[in-house]
N, C-alpha and C positions, 0 to 999 in steps of 0.2 A: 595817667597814660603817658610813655615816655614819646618824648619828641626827640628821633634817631637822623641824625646827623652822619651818612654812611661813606668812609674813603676807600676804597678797594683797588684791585686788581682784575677785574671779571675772568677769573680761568675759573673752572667746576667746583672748587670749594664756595668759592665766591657766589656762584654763579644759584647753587643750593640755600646759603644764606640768602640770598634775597628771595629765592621761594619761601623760605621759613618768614622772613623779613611781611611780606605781601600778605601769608595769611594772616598776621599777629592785624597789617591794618584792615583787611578785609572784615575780622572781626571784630574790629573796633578797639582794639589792646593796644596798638601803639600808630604815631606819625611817622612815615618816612617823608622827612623835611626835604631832605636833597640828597644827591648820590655827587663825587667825585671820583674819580679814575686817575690811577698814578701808573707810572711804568713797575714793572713787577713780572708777571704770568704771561704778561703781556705788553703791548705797549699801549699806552692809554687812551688813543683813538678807539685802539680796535676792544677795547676794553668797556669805553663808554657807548659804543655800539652793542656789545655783549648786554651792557647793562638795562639798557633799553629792549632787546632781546626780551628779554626775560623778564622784565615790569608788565611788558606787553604779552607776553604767554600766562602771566599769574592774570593777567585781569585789572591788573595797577597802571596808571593813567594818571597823566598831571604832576610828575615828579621831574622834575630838574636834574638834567644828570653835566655834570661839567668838568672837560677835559683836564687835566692835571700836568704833574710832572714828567718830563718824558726821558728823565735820564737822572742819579743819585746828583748829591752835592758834588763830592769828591770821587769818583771813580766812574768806570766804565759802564756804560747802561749791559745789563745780562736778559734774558727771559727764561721761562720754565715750559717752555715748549714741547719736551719729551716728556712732561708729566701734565699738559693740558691740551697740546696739539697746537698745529698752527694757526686755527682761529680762538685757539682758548677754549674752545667749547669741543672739546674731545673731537674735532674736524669731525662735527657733525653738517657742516655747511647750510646752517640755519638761513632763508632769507633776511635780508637787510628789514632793519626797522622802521616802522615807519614814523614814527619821532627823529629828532637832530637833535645832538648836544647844544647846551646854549653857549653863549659865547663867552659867556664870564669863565678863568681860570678856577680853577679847584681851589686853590689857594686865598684868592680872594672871596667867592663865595662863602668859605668856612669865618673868613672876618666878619661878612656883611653878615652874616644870620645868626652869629654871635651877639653881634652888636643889636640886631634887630628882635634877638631875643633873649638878654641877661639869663642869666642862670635855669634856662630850663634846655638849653638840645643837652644831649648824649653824645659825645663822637667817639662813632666805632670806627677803626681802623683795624681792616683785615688786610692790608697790604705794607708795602714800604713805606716809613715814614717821611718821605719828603715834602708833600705838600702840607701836611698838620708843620714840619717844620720852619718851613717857610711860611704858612702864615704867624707861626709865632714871631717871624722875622718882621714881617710885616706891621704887625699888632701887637706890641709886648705886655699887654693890658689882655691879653688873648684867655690866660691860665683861671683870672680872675671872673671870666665870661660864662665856661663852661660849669655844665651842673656836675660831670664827669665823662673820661674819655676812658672806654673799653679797647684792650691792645689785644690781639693775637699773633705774639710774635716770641722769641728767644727760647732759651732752652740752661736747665740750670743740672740738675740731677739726670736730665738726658740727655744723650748724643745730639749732634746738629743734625739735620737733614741737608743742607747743602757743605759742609765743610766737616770736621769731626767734632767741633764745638760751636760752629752756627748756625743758628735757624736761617733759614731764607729770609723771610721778611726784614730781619735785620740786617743781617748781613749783604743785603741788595742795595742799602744805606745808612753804616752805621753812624757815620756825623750826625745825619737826621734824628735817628732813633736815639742817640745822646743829648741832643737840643730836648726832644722830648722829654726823656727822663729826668731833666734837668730841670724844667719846667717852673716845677710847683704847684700842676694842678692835680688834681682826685684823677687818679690812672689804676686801675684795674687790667692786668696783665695776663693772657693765657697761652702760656710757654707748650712746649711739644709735652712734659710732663706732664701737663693735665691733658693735652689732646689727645696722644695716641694711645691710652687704655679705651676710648670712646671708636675705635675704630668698628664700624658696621662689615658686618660677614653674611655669608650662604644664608643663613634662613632670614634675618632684615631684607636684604638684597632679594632674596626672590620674593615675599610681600611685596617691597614697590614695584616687582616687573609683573605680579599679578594684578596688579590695579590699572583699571582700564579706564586712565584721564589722559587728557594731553600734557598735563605737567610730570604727572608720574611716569608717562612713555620720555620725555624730555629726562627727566631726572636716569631712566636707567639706562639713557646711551649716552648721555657724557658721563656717568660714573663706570659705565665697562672699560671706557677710555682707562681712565684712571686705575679703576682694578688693575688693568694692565701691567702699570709702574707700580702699583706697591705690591702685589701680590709675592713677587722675591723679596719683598723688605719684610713684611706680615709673616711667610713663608705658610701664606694662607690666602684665600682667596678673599680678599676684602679693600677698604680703602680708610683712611682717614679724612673725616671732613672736619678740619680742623677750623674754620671761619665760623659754621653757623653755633660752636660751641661759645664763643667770646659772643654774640647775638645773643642767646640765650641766658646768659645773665644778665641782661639787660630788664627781660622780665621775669627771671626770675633766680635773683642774684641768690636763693636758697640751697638752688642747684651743688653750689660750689663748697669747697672748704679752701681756706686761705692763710699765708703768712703775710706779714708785712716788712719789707725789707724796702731800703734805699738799692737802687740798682743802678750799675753802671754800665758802658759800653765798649768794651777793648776796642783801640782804632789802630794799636801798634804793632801787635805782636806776629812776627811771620805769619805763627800757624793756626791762631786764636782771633784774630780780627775778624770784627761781628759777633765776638760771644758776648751773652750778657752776665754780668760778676754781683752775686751778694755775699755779701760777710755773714756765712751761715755759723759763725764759732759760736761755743756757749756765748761766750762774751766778746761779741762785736765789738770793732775800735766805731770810736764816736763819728759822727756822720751827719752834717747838719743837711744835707739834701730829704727831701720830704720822703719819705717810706712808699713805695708800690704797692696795691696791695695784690698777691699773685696766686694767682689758683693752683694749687697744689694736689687735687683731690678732685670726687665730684662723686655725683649719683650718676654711672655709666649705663643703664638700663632707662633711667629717665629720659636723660638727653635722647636715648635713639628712640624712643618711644613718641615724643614730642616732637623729633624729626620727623617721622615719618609722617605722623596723623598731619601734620602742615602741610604736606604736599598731598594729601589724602583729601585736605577742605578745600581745596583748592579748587 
C-alpha cells in the first residue's frame, strides 16, 4: 500500500486528484501521509484551504495539510486564475473548512516524514517545484529518503501551455524544478504529452453530472469552470485533468508506457525558459545526471474510466 506524500497547488485539477486520492484511501489502497500547498493555481493559503475543502467533502479526516512556498526561488510569484477562478475552485464559493493548516512549513514537513519514514512515502508533486526544492536545500540526504517522487510537469514533443515551450508547473519555477531533476532520486515525470491525449469530453462529462453524490455534483461545477478555458484549446467541449494522471501511477504505474532520459531545465533562453530538454538523438552525448523516467504513452480509456468510478465510490 503506497504511503503518498502530496505537494500541490489546490486549483480543479488538483482539486480532482485528491477526490481520486480519498477514494484509493477510503478503500484501503493507499495513505495520504500529508498534503503541502505551494504557490501555483493559487496561492498556498488559499490553496491549503482548498485542500481541506475537499479531504472534508471526500469523507477524509486527520490528514496534515501544510502551507508551503508562496512565491518561485528566482522570479515573480504568477497564478492560473483564468483557468481555475479566483478561489481556485472554479469561484464555486465553497464554505470555509472546518480543519486549519498546521503550522509546520511544507518544506519542512517533507524532511520530517522523510526522515521519520526511510524509504517508503511517494512524493507526488502536481504543482511547482519549490518546496520539494527547498527541502532538498534543507536535507541534502533528502534524495536517499524517498522510495520515489511522481512529477506532473514539463512538456517535450508538445507545446507548453503557459509559454510555446513551457508547461506551467515548471515554468512557475524553473530553478526549483532543475534542483529537482538534479537530485538523484527515482522521479517519474508526466509531461503534457502523456496528459492531454487523456482529456475527458461530452459523453464522460455528462456520466459525472448524472450522478447524484455530493462529490460528483462538486467535481462537475469546478470542471464547467474549466471546460470553459480549454474548450478553444480542445476545439471541443472537454478538459484536461492533468494531476490525477501522475496520481494514478502511483497505483498503478502499468497504466503508463515510458522512456528514460536525463532531463534538464532551460533557465536562459528569452523564449524557452521553463522548457524541459532531453537528448532524444539516436545517440545521446553522455550524461552522468540520473535518467527520468517519463511517461510518453498510456491506456487513455483506463485512466478516465478509473477516474470517474473514484468519485462514483465516494
Amino acid at each position: 500500500m503506497p504511503k503518498i506524500l502530496f505537494d500541490c497547488d489546490t486549483g480543479i485539477d488538483d482539486a480532482m486528484t485528491l477526490l481520486y486520492l480519498a477514494s484509493l484511501v477510503k478503500a484501503g489502497d493507499a495513505e495520504l501521509v500529508a498534503v503541502g500547498t505551494v504557490h501555483g493555481n493559487i496561492d498556498p493559503r488559499s490553496g491549503a484551504l482548498n485542500t481541506l475543502r475537499v479531504l472534508e467533502l471526500a469523507g477524509v479526516d486527520g490528514v496534515p495539510v501544510a502551507i508551503g512556498a508562496p512565491r518561485p526561488m528566482a522570479q515573480g510569484v504568477h497564478y492560473a486564475l483564468d483557468f481555475h477562478g479566483a478561489d481556485g475552485l472554479g469561484d464555486t464559493g465553497m464554505p470555509a473548512p472546518r480543519g486549519v493548516p498546521t503550522a509546520e512549513a511544507a518544506p519542512a514537513q517533507i524532511v520530517r516524514l522523510a526522515r521519520e519514514n526511510p524509504g517508503e512515502l511517494t512524493l507526488l508533486a502536481t504543482g511547482p517545484l519549490t518546496n520539494l526544492a527547498t527541502a532538498l536545500l534543507l536535507d541534502p540526504e533528502l534524495p536517499s529518503l524517498l522510495r520515489e517522487v511522481v512529477i506532473m510537469g514539463g512538456a517535450f514533443d508538445h507545446p507548453g501551455n503557459i509559454t510555446t515551450h513551457a508547461e506551467a508547473n515548471i515554468w512557475h519555477d524553473p530553478e526549483a524544478a532543475e534542483l529537482v531533476f538534479a537530485a538523484g532520486w527515482p522521479v517519474v515525470l508526466v509531461p503534457l504529452d502523456a496528459t492531454h491525449p487523456t482529456a475527458v469530453e461530452g459523453p464522460w462529462l455528462d456520466r459525472l453530472a448524472a450522478h447524484d453524490s455530493e462529490p460528483a455534483r462538486f467535481a462537475t461545477r469546478i470542471l464547467e469552470f474549466y471546460i470553459a478555458s480549454y474548450t478553444p484549446i480542445l476545439k471541443r467541449r472537454g478538459c484536461v485533468v492533468h494531476d490525477a494522471l501522475a496520481a494514478m501511477l502511483i497505483a498503478e504505474p502499468d497504466l503508463g508506457t515510458y522512456v528514460e532520459r536525463p532531463v534538464r531545465v532551460e533557465l536562459r533562453g528569452e523564449l524557452t525558459r521553463g522548457a524541459t530538454i532531453w537528448d532524444a538523438r539516436a545517440n545521446p552525448a553522455r550524461d552522468d545526471r540520473r535518467p527520468v523516467k517519463v511517461m510518453v504513452g498510456g491506456d487513455v480509456s483506463r485512466f478516465q474510466e478509473r477516474l470517474l468510478a473514484s468519485v462514483f465510490a465516494l
